[in-house]
N, C-alpha and C positions, 0 to 999 in steps of 0.2 A: 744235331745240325749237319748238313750238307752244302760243301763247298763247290762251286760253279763256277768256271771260267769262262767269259763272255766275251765275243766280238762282236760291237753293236754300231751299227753305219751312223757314220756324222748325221745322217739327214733325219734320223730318229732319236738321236741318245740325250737329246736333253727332254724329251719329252719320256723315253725308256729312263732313265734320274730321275724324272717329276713322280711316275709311279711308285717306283721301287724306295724313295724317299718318306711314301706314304705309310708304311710299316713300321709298327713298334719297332724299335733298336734294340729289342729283345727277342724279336722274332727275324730279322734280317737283318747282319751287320756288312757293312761295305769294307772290303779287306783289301780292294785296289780301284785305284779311280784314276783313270788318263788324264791331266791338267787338258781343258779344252783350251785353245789359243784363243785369246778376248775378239781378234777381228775376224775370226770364223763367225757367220751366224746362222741362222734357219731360216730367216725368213726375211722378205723384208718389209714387213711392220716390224720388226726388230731393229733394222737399217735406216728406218724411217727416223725411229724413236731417238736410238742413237746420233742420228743426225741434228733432231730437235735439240736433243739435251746438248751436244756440244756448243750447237749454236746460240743456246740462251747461257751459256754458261762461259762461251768463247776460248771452251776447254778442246781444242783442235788442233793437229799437225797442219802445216803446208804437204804442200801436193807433195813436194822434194822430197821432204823428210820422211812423209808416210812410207813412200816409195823403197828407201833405205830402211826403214825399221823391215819391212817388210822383207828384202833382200838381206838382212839380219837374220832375219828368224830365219830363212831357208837354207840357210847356208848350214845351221845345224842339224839340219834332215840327213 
């Protein structure tokens, strides 16, 4: 085996994951994986979706709150 260190841009790496996922676990094991942050997304029919499902499910921040979660996470950068 052969190990490989990778830097792969937000605007491809869920789609570069979906491939590399594709392989036997005996032919490619994944030995580090950056946690993506959940309100990052790629796209938005991903935004869209999200949006559907919060709203049938009324599982949503207010504007407020989002906004502080938000300035949370940055603050750990």
């Amino acid at each position: 085996m052969h190990a490989i260190k990778l830097n792969v841009d937000d605007s491809i790496y869920t789609q570069f994951l979906s491939y590399i996922q594709q392989f036997n676990s005996s032919e490619v094991i994944m030995l580090e994986d950056t946690v993506k942050e959940s309100f990052i997304v790629s796209s938005t029919d991903e935004v869209k979706n999200r949006v559907l499902k919060a709203e049938a499910s009324a599982n949503y921040s207010s504007e407020n709150k989002f906004w502080s979660d938000i300035d949370k996470k940055l603050e750990t950068i």
